[in-house]
C-alpha positions as CSV (number, residue, x, y, z in Angstrom):
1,X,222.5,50.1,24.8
2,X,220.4,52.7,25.4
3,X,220.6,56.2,24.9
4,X,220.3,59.3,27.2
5,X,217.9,62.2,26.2
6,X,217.7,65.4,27.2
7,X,214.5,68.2,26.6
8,X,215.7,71.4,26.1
9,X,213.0,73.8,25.9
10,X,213.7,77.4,24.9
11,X,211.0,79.6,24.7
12,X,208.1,78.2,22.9
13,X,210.8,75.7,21.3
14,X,211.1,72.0,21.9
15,X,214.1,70.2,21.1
16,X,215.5,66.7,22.3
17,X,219.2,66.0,22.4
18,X,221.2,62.9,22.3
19,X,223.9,62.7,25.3
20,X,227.2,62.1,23.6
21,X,228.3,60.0,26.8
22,X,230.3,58.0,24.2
23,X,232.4,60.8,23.0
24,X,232.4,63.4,25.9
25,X,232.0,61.0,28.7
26,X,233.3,63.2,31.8
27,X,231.5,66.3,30.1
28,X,228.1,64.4,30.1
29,X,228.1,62.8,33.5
30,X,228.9,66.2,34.7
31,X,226.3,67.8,32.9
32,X,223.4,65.3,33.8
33,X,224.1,65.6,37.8
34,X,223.0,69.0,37.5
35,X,219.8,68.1,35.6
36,X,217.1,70.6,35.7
37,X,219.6,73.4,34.1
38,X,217.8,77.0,33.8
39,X,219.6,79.9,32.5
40,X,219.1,82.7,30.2
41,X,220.5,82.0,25.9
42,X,221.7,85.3,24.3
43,X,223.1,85.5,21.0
44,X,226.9,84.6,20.5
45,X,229.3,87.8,20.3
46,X,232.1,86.6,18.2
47,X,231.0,83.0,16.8
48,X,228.6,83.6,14.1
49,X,225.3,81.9,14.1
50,X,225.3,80.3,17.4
51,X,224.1,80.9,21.0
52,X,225.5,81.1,24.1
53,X,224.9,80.4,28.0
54,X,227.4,82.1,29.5
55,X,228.6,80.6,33.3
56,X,231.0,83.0,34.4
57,X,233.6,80.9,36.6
58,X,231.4,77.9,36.5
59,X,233.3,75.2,36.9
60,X,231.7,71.8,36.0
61,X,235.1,69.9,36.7
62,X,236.1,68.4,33.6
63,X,238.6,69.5,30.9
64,X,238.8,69.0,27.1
65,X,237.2,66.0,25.2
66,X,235.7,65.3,21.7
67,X,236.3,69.2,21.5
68,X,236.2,71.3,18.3
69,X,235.7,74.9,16.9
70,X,233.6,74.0,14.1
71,X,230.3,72.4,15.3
72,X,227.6,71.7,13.3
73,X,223.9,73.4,13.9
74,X,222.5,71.5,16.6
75,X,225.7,70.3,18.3
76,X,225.6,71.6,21.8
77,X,229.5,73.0,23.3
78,X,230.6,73.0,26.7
79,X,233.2,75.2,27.3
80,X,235.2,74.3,30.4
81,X,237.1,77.8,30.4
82,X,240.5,79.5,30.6
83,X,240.8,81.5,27.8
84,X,237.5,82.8,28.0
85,X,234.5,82.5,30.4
86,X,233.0,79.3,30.7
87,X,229.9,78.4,28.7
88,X,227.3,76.7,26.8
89,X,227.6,77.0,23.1
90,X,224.3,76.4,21.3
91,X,225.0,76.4,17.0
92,X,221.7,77.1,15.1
93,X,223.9,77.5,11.4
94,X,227.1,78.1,10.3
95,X,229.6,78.8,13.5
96,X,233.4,79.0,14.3
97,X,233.7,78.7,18.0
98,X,235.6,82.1,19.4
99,X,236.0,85.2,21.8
100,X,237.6,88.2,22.0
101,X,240.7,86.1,22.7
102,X,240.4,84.1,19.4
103,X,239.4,80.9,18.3
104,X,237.8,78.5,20.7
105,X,237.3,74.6,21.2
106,X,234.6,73.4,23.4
107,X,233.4,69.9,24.3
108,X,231.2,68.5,22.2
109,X,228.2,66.7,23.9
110,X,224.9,66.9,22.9
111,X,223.0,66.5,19.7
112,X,219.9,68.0,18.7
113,X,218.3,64.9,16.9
114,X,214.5,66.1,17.5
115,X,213.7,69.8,17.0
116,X,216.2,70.2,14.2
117,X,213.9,72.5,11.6
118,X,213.6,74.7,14.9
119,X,217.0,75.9,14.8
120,X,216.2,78.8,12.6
121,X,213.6,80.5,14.6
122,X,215.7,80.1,17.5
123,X,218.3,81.9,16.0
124,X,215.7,84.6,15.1
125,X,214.6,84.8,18.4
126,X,217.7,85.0,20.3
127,X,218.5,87.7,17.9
128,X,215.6,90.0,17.7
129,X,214.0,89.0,20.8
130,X,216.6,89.5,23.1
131,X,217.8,86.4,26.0
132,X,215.4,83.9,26.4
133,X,214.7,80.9,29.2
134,X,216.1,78.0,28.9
135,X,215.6,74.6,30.3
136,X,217.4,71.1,30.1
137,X,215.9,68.4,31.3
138,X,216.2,64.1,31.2
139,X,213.8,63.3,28.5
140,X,211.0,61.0,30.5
């Protein structure tokens, strides 16, 4: 079986995820059909050392699967919404998934498996540079 890979470029950053089409099925074939993404990444408000995309009322039409508040640096969130806006959660170290309405679970789909030792400067930049591009893209 093979796998799906996605480039996500952030900044001068290169990462490559693993799709977690196993896991978050619905989430990921949602997420691919929309392949190039472009948006801005901005430092998370309330969930520690994380990122965020936020989408507004973005609707990508699935709901909750392989969800959690806890990921793990490089384990990429889709938040469908309700309590809180939808987004994109991007962890670079330690997080707990939340807003101003409390803790959060979002779905987890990708996973950095390329890039990892990056996840620190990204972090730094998001927080002391300010928002910065990002792209996803299938790997070729």
């Amino acid at each position: 079986m093979s796998m799906t890979s996605i480039q996500i470029i952030v900044a001068d950053l290169t990462f490559i995820a693993r799709v977690e089409e196993e896991e978050a099925p619905r989430t990921c074939e949602a997420f691919l059909k929309i392949l190039p993404f472009r948006n801005k990444l901005i430092q998370a408000r309330w969930s520690g050392e994380s990122a965020w995309i936020p989408l507004g009322d973005y609707q990508l039409g699935v709901g909750f699967e392989n969800h959690t508040s806890h990921p793990g640096p490089g384990q990429l969130l889709f938040y469908p919404g309700g309590f809180s806006e939808t987004e994109i959660l991007f962890p670079y170290g330690s997080t707990c998934f939340a807003s101003k309405m409390g803790q959060l679970a979002g779905n987890h789909f990708l996973t950095i498996v390329q890039g990892q030792e990056q996840l620190k400067e990204l972090g730094r930049k998001v927080m002391w540079e300010g928002a910065q591009d990002i792209t996803f893209s299938l790997k070729s």
